[in-house]
C-alpha positions, 0 to 999 in steps of 0.5 A: 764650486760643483760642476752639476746640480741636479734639482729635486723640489717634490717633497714627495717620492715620485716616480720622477723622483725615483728615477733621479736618484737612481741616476745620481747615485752612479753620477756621483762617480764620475762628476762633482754633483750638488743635490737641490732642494728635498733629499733622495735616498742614498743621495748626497744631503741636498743643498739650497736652491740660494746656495746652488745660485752661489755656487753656480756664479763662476765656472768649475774648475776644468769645465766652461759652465756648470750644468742644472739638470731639472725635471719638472716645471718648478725646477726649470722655472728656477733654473731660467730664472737664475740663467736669465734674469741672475745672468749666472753662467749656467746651462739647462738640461730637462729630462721629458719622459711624456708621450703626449703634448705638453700644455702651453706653459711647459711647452715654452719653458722646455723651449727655453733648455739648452739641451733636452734629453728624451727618455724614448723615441715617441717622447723626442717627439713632442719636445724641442732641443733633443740632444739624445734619447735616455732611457731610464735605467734601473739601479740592478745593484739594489734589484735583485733576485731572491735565492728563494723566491717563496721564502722572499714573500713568506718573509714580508707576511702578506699571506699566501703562497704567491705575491702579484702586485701593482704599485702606483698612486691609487687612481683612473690614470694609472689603472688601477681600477683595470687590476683589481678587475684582472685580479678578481677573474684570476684569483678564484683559480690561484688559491695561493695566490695575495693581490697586493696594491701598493700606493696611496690614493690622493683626495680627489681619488678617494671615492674611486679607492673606496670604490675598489675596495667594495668591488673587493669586498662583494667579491669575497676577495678582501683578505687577498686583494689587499690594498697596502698603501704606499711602501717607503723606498728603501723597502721597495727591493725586499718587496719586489725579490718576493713577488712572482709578478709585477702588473701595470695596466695604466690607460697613460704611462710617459715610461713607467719604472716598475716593470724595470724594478720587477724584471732587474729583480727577476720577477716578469710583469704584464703591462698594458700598451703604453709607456715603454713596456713594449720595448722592455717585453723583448718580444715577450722573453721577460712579460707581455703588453696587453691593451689598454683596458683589457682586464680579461686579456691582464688575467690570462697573461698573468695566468701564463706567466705564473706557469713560467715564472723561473724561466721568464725572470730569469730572462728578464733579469737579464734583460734588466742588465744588458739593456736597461741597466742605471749604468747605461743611463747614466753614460747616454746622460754625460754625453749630453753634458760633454756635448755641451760642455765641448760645444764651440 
């Protein structure tokens, strides 16, 4: 018997899938916790969505039910369907990060948790059954400095004095498009500096990837806006110790985790206005929001930033620490189960 299951069932490694892990990696501390479906790094080996339903057919020792915390529709489709139609004594705990509405099938779905929990203010917005408001935290045990940054980016071998990176599924939503734009207009001043896009463009995006490397291309630009694809997780933290800057210029983002990975890291970041960077800028002492679309205003923060990079990673690896650490995820998500739990 457990007394938590979380549910994984994205083969790939997302964004959300990121954010899980890190979650369940402290929760592992504190709770007797399955993993379901496709593994996570550092995570325990995952379980059966059959053998979770087994396990979840009797309450866990000490606790009234046990707790299914999903993610994505897929997930919360299982979840009622083991609760409601198997009458497994179970509760359902959805995690939204979105910042828009949801369309009409997860709407009903989300209607149907029994508690959920926002990852920021604008996200309570558009969801029912809010019974807290989390935000994802980065895990700064595995995020950290280097003890000499140049040394951290001559070591990964991407060329250059200086590493400047966006990372994300190459594609218009997330855009992509609007940093090789910043980048182009930075880089002739900054002859140190390497462009890295690291992320992988899906089918459907191929042409735009194409696309950008020409734009690259016809620059003059290939050997320094250099398009990496994906990097795998485990990684990720030596990449990030050796950059000098993390930009994201989405056009959406419902919270966007890598301006968190680069600051806990101490490496500052520009973001365009959306998502949650405004809240992890803290007034500009670990980056600066730029609007949405703006790569000339990108290039120019991006500029300013460099010439303070030591003082404005520092403070953002404090930041990182004092307010958006994994550990104060991980507190703010068990009050929501002790809620539930303790619930007349």
């Amino acid at each position: 018997m457990a007394e938590l299951f979380v549910t994984n069932f994205n083969r790939n490694f997302t964004g959300v899938s990121a954010t899980a892990a890190n979650v369940i990696r402290q929760q592992i501390k504190d709770f007797d916790l399955k993993l379901v479906g496709h593994p996570l790094p550092g995570c325990p080996d995952p379980i059966t969505v059959s053998d979770a339903r087994t396990l979840s057919r009797t309450a866990p020792p000490g606790r009234p039910f046990p707790i299914w915390h999903v993610r994505r529709n897929t997930e919360m489709r299982a979840a009622l369907w083991a609760r409601d139609v198997l009458k497994l004594p179970i509760r359902i705990v959805f995690t939204s990060a979105a910042q828009r509405r949801h369309s009409a099938f997860p709407r009903w779905l989300i209607s149907k948790m029994d508690a959920v929990i926002a990852t920021t203010e604008a996200a309570a917005d558009y969801v029912p059954h809010v019974r807290g408001v989390v935000p994802h935290g980065v895990d700064t045990g595995l995020f950290t400095p280097a003890p000499d940054r140049a040394s951290a980016w001559a070591a990964l071998g991407y060329g250059g004095t200086m590493g400047i990176a966006t990372i994300g599924r190459v594609r218009p939503e997330k855009g992509t498009d609007v940093f090789v734009d910043a980048m182009l207009k930075l880089l002739p001043e900054l002859p140190g500096a390497t462009a890295l896009v690291i992320g992988r463009a899906a089918r459907e995006h191929q042409k735009f990837d194409l696309d950008l490397k020409g734009r690259v291309q016809r620059a003059g630009l290939i050997e320094r806006v250099r398009f990496i694809g994906e990097v795998p997780a485990a990684d990720l933290p030596a990449l990030m110790r050796g950059l000098s800057l993390v930009v994201q210029l989405p056009r959406y983002e419902g919270y966007g985790m890598v301006p968190l990975e680069g600051m806990a890291s101490g490496v500052p970041f520009v973001g365009s206005d959306t998502g949650y960077y405004a809240a992890f800028s803290a007034q500009g002492r670990a980056g600066t929001v730029v609007p949405i679309d703006h790569a000339g205003l990108a290039a120019d923060a991006a500029r300013t930033l460099l010439g303070s990079v030591d003082s404005a990673g520092q403070a953002a690896r404090e930041i990182a620490e004092s307010t958006f650490s994994i550990t104060h995820e991980a507190q703010g998500i068990a009050a929501v189960y002790d809620a539930l739990w303790t619930a007349p």
